[in-house]
N, C-alpha and C positions, 0 to 999 in steps of 0.2 A: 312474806307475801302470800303464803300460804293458804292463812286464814282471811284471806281478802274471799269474798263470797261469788265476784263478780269477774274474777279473772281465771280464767284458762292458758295451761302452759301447754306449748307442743310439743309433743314427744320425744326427747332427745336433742332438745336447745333450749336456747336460754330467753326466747321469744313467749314474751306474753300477750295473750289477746283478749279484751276487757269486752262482756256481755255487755250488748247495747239494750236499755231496758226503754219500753216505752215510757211516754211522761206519766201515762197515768200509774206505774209501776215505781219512780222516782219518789211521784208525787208522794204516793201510799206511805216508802221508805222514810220519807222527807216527815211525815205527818207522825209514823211511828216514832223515830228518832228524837226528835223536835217536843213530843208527850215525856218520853221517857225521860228527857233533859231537865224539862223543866221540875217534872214529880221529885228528880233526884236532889237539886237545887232548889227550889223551894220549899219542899217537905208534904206537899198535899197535892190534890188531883184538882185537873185545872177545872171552870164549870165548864167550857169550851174548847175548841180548835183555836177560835180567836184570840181567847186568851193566850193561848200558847205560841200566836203567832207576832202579839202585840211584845210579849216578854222576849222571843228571839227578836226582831225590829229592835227591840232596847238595847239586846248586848250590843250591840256597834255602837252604841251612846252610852257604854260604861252600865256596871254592875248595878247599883244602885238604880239606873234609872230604871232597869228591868223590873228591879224588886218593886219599884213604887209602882209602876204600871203594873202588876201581876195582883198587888194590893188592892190598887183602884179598881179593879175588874172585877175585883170576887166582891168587892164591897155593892157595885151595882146590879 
């Protein structure tokens, strides 16, 4: 847990306490993350945010449907 970015230990227990990050701080992380994912799994850079957001939207409806929505996107 170390390598968690967001958590802070108190000094001599075992008590952890997790930064509260604003939304728009989440968000940012969310948008980073969310780019990286998709560039690593599809192989190219998306034209957009929304691309990226339509392709996460898909993983819950299966791999496939992602790929063909990430398709459809760059193709328009």
């Amino acid at each position: 847990m170390r390598n968690i970015k967001n958590i802070d230990f108190m000094e001599g227990s075992n008590i952890a306490i997790l930064e509260e990050y604003c939304t728009d701080r989440w968000n940012a992380l969310a948008e980073r993350t969310n780019t990286k994912s998709f560039i690593r799994m599809t192989g190219r850079q998306p034209v957009n945010y929304e691309e990226v957001q339509m392709w996460v939207n898909g993983l819950s409806e299966g791999k496939e449907k992602a790929a063909a929505l990430a398709d459809a996107t760059a193709q328009n």
